[in-house]
C-alpha positions as CSV (number, residue, x, y, z in Angstrom):
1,X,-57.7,-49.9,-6.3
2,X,-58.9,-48.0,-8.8
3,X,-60.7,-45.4,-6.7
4,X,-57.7,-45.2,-4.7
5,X,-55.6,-44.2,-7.9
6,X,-57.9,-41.6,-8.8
7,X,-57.8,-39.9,-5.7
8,X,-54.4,-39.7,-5.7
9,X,-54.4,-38.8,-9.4
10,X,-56.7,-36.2,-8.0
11,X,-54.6,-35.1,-5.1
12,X,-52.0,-34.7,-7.5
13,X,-53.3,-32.2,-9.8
14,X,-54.7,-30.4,-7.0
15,X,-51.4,-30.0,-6.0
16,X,-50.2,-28.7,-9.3
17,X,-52.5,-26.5,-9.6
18,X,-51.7,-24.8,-6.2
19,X,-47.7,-24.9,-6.6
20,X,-48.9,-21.7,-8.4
21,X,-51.0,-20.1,-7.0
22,X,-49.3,-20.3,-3.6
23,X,-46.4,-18.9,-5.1
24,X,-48.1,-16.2,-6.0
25,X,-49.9,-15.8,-3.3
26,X,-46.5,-15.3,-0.9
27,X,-44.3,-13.5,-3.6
28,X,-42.0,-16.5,-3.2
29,X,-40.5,-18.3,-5.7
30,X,-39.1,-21.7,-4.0
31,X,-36.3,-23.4,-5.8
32,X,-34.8,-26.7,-5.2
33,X,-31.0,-27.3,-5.8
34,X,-27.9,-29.4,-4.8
35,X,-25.3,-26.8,-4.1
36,X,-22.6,-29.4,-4.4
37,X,-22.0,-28.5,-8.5
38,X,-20.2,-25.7,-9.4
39,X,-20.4,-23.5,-11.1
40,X,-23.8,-24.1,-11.8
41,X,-24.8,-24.2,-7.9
42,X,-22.6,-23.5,-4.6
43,X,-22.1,-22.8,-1.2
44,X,-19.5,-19.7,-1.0
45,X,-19.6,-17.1,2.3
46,X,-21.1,-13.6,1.0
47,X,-20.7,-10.5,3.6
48,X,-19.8,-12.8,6.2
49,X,-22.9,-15.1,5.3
50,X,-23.2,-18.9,3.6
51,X,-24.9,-18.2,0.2
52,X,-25.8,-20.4,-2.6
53,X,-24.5,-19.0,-5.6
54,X,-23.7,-19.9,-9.3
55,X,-25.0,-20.1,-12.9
56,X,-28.5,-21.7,-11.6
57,X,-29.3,-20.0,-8.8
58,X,-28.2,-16.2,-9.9
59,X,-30.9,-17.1,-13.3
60,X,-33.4,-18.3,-10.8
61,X,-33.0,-14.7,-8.9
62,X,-33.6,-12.8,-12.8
63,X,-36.9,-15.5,-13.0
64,X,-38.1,-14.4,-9.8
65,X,-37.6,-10.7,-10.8
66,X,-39.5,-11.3,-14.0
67,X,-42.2,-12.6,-12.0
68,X,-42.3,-10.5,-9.4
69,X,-41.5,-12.3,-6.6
70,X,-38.7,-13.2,-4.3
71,X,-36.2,-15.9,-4.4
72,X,-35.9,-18.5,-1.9
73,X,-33.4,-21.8,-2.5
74,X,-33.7,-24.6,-0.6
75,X,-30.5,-27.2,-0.7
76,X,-31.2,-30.5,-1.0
77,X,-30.1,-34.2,-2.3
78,X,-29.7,-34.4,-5.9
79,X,-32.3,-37.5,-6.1
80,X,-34.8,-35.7,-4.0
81,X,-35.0,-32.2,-6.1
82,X,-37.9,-33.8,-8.7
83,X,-39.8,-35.3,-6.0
84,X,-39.7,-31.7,-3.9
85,X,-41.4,-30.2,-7.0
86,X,-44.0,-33.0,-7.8
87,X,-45.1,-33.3,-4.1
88,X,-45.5,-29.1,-3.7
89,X,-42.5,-28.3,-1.8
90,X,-41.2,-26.0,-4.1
91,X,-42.0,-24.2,-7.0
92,X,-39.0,-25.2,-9.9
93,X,-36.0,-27.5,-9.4
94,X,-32.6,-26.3,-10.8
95,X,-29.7,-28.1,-10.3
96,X,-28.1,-29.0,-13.6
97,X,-30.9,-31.4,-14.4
98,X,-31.2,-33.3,-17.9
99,X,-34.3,-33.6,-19.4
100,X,-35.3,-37.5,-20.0
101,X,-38.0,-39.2,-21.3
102,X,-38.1,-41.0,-17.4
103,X,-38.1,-37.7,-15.6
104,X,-40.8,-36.0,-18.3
105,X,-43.0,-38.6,-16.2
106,X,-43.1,-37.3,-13.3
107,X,-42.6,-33.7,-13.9
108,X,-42.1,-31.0,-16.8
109,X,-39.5,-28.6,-18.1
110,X,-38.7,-25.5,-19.4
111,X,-37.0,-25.1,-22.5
112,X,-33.6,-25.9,-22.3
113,X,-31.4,-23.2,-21.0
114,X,-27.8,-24.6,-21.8
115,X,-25.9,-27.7,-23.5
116,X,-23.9,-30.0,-21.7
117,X,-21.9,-33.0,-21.4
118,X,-21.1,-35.8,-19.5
119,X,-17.3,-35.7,-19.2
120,X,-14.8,-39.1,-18.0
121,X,-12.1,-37.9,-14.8
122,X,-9.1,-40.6,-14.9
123,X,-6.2,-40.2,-13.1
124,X,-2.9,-39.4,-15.3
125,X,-1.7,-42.2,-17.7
126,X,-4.7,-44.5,-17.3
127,X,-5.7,-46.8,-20.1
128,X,-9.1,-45.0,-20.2
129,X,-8.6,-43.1,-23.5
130,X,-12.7,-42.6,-24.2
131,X,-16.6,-44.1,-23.1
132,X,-15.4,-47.3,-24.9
133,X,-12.7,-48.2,-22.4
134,X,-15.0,-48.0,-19.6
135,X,-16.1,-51.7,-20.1
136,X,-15.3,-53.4,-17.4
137,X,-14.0,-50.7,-15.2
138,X,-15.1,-49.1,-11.5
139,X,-16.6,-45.8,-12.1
140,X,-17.5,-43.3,-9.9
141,X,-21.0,-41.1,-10.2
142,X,-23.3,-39.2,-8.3
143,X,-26.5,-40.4,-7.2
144,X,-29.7,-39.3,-9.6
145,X,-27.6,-37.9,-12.1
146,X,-27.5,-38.4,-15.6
147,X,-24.0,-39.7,-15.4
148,X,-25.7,-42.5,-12.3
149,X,-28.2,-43.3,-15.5
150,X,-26.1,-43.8,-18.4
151,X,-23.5,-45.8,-16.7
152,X,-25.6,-48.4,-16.6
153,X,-25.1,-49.2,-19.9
154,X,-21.5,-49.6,-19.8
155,X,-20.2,-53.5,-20.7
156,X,-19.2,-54.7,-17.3
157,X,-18.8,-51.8,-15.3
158,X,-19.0,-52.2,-11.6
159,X,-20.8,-48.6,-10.6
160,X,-20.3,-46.9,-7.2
161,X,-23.0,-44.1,-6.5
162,X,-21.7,-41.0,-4.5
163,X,-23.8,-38.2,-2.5
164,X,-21.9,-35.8,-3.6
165,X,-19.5,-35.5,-6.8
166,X,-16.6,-34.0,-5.1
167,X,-16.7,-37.5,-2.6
168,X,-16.2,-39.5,-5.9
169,X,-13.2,-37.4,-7.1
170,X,-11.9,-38.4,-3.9
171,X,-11.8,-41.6,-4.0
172,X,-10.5,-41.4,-7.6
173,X,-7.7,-39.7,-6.4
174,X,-7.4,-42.7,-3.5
175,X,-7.2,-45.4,-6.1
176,X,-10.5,-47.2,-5.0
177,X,-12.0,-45.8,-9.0
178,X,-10.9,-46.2,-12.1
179,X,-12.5,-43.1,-13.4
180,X,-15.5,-40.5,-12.4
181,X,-18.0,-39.7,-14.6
182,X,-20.0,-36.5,-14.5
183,X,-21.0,-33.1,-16.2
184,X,-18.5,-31.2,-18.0
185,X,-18.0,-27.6,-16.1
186,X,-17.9,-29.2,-12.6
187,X,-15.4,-31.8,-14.0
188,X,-13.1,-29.2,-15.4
189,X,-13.2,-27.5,-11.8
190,X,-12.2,-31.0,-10.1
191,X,-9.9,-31.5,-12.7
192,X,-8.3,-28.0,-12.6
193,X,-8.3,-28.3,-8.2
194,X,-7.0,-31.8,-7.9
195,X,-3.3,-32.5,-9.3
196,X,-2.8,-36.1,-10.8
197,X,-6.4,-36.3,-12.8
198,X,-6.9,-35.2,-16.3
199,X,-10.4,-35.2,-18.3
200,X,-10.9,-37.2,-21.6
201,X,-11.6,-35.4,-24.4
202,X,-14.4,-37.5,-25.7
203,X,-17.4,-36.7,-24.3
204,X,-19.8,-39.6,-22.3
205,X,-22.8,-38.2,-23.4
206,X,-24.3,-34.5,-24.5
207,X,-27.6,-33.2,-23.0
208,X,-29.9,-30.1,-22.2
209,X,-30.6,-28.8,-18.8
210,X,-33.8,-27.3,-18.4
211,X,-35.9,-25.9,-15.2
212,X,-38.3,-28.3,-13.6
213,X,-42.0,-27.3,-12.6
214,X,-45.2,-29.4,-11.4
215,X,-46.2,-31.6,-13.9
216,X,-49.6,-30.1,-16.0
217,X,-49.5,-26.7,-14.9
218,X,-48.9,-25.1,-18.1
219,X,-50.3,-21.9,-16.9
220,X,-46.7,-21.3,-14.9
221,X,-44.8,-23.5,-17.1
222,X,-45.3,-20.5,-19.8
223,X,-45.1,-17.8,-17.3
224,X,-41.1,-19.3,-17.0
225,X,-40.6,-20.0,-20.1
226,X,-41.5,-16.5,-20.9
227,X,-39.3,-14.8,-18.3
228,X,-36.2,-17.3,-19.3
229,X,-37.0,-16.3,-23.5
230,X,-36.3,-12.5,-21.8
231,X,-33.4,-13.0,-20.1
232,X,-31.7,-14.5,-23.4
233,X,-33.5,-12.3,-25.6
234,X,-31.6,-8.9,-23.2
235,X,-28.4,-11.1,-22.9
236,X,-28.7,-11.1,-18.8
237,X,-29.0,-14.5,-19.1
238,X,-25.4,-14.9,-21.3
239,X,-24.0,-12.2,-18.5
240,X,-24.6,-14.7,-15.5
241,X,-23.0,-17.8,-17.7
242,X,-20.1,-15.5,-18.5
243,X,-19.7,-14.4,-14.9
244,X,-19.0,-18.0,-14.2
245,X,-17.5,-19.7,-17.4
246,X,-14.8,-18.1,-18.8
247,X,-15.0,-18.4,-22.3
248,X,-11.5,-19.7,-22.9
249,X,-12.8,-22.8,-21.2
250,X,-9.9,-22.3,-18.8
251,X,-12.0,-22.5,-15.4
252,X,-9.8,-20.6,-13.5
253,X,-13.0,-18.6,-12.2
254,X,-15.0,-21.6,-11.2
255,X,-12.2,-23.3,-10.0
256,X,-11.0,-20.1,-7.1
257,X,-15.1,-19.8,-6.7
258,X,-15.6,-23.6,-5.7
259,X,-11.9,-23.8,-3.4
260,X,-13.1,-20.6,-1.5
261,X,-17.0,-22.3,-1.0
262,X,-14.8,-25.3,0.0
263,X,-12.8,-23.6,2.2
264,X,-16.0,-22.3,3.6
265,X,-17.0,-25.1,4.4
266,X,-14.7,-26.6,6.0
């Protein structure tokens, strides 16, 4: 047993190691995302063709720039995203993730890039008035989030896990939830698209997104640190955020970006 863990142990930092290297070798810079979580990351039809677009992936483009190399995204289940960078698949993992003590074992992380919340979706005039009325209610989440996580503390709560987050706010909006919890700019967009729900002021919880890479290679963990420090530092990073946050918090941008990717979709 034990020579069968250290081989894998092995294995595994040979793979770290190379998640590198091989990026460097191709000029490619492989990102995993869920494009179901505007604005951060989206499907929306550019010239004709289905792009990903948002906050996460347009910074991931300026990363890939600083490194000279090429971005490539691949979409992906939110729960699967870590695992694609400890196993090699790709090279970072963006996707509005929240740096916890349970992920920092299997991978590693930037610093943090932005400051977010956990927001509560209720349909209009329920009882839910903040976190502490969630005791003993049915809340909706998406699977592998944060939101998934920290609902599990919640007094009595019976939890129902949803693929996507949109699929949740739909069955808020069918009555089968008594509230949706999730991160605060894609809430305000489902919020600001679907008449009937409003979003509690009171924040769930407040976090810090940050980039994932292979765990132990430090060498291009401080190559993207340093190429995310120059993005703030020139204020092309604040550009992007702009570009999709409005600063008046009134989501109108995300909300006509997300209903055309929708539409898209369709």
């Amino acid at each position: 047993m034990k020579k069968l863990f250290a081989a894998v142990l092995l294995g595994t930092m040979t793979l770290s190691m190379g998640v590198l290297a091989s990026a460097e070798d191709d000029g490619v810079l492989k990102m995993a995302t869920n494009a179901e979580f505007p604005p951060y990351e989206y499907h929306e039809m550019v010239d004709g063709e289905d792009k990903i677009v948002g906050i996460d992936a347009e910074v991931a483009g300026l990363i890939a720039e600083e490194l000279g190399m090429t971005l490539e995204i691949e979409d992906m289940a939110f729960d699967s995203v870590l695992a694609a960078v400890q196993t090699g698949q790709v090279d970072i993992a963006m996707a509005g993730i929240t740096v916890t003590e349970e992920r920092l074992q299997s991978v590693s992380f930037t610093d943090p890039y932005t400051t977010a919340t956990q927001m509560i979706i209720v349909p209009e005039g329920s009882d839910i008035k903040g976190p502490d009325d969630l005791a003993g209610k049915t809340i909706g989440v998406q699977l592998g989030t944060t939101g998934d996580i920290y609902v599990e503390d919640v007094e009595d709560a019976t939890i129902e896990r949803f693929n996507k987050g949109f699929e949740a706010v739909q069955d808020l909006l069918a009555g089968r939830l008594d509230a949706v919890v999730i991160d605060g700019e894609p809430a305000k967009v489902f919020v600001s698209q679907n008449e009937g729900l409003v979003l509690i002021d009171e924040p769930f919880t407040e976090e810090e997104y940050a980039i994932a890479v292979a765990k132990d290679n430090e060498e291009f963990l401080t190559k993207v640190n340093d190429a995310l420090t120059k993005l703030k530092e020139s204020g092309a990073f604040q550009e992007v955020v702009d570009k999709y946050i409005s600063s008046d918090d009134s989501a109108d941008e995300a909300e006509t970006e997300a209903a055309e990717s929708e539409t898209a979709a369709e």
